[in-house]
MARNUTI-769581 format. One record per residue: residue in one letter; x negated, y negated, z of N, C-alpha, C, CB in turn. Coordinates in steps of 0.001 Angstrom, whole numbers, padded with zeros to 6 digits, always signed. Glycine has a CB too. Layout:
<tordrens>
AXYZXYZXYZXYZ;...
</tordrens>
This chain:
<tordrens>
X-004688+046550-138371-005116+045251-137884-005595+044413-139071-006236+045399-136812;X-005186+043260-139109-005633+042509-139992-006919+041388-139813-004536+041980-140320;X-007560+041457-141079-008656+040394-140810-008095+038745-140287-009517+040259-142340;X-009339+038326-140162-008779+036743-140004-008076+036224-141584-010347+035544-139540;X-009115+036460-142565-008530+035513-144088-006940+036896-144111-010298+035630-146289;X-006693+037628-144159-005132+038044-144493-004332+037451-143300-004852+039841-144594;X-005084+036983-141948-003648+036645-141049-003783+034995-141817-003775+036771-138716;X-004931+034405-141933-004460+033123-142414-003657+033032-144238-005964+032168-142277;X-004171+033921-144908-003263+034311-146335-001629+034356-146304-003676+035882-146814;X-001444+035012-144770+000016+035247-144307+000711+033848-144155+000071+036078-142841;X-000113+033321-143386+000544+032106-142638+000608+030894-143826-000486+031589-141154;X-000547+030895-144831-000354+030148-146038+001261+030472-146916-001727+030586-146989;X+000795+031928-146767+002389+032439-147717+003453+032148-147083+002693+034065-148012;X+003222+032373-145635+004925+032253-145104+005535+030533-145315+005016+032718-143023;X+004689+029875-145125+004623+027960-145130+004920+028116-146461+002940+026841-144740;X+004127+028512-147658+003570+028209-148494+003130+026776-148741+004146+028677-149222;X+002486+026319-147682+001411+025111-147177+000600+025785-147037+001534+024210-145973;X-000880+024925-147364-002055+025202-146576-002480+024282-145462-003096+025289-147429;X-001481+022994-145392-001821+021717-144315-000890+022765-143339-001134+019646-144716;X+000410+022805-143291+001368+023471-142576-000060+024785-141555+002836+024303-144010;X-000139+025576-142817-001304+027013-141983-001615+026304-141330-002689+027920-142603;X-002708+025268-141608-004040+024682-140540-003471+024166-139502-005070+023469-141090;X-002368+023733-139514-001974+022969-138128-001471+023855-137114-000855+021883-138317;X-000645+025135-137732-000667+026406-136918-001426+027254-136354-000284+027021-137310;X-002471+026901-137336-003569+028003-136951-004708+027525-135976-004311+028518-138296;X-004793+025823-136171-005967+025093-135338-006668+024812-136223-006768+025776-134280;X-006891+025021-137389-008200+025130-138739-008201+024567-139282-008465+025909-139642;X-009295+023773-139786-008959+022700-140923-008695+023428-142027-010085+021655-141279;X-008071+022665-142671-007677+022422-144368-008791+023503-145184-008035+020411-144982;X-009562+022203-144988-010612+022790-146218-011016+024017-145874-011987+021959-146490;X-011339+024553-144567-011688+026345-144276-010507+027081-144330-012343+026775-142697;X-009155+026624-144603-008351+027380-145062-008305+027841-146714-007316+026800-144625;X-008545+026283-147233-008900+026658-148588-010233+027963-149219-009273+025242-149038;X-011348+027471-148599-012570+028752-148515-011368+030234-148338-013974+028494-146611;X-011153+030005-147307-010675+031513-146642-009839+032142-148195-009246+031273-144864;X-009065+031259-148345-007959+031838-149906-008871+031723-150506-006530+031013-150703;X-009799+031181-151419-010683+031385-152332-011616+032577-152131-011338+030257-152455;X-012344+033006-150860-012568+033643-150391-012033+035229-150895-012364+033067-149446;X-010555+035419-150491-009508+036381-150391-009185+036439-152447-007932+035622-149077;X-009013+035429-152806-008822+035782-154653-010185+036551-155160-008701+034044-155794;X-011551+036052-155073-012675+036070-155279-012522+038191-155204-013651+034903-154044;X-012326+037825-153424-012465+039289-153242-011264+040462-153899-012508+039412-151664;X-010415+040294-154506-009423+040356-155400-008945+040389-156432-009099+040026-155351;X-010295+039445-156830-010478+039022-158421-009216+038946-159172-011379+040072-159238;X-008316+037967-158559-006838+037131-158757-006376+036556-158418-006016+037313-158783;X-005916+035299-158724-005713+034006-157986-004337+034252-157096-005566+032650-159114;X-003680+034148-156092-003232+034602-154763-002282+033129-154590-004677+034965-153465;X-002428+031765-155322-001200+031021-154911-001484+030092-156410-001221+030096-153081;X-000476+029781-157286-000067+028461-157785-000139+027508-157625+000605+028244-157873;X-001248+026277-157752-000936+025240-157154-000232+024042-158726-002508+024766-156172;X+000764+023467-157867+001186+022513-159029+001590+020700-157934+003044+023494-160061;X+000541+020659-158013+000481+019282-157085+000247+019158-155928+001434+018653-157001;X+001294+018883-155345+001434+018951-153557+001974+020320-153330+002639+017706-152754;X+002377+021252-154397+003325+022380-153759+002466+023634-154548+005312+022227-154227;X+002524+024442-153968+002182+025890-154399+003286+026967-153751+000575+026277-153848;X+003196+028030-154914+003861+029237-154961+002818+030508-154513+004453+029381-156456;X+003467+031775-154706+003165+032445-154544+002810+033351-155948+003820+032615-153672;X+001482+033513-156998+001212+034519-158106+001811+035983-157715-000440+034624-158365;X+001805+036189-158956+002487+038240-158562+001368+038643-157737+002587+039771-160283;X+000018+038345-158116-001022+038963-156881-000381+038944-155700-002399+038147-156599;X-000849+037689-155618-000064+037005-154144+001268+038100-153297+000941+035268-154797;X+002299+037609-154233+003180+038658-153677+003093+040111-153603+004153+038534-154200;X+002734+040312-153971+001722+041827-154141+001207+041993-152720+000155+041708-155362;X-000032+041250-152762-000423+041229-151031+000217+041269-150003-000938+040316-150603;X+001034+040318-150126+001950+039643-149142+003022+040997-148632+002869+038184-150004;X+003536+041304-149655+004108+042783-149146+003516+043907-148474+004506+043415-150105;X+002255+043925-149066+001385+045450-148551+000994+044823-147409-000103+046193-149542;X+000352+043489-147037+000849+042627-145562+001971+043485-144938+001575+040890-145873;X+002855+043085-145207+004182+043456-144319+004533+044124-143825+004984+043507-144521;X+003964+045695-145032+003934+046981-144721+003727+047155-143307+003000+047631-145462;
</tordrens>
């Protein structure tokens, strides 16, 4: 079972939006942002790329995102 910040980490990765997550999820923005900051912090590795309006996914990131999947 997954926590709340990995089902919302998921839904960031699968979009790779964080406006996209929040509108799926019901959540604002900015507590999506906490939640990923949150999730790197606890990780101690940054978990998405941001380069403007668009972000990727870091090897962390994908890293997670797989053991997610598992």
């Amino acid at each position: 079972m997954l926590s709340t910040r990995h089902e919302i980490f998921l839904e960031v990765a699968t979009w790779l939006s964080f406006t996209k997550a929040s509108e799926v999820l019901f959540i604002s923005q900015p507590a999506i942002s906490k939640h990923i900051k949150a999730l790197e912090s606890q990780y101690k590795t940054t978990l998405f790329e941001r380069k403007g309006n668009a972000i990727q996914l870091t090897t962390g990131g994908q890293l997670l995102l797989n053991r997610i999947r598992e």
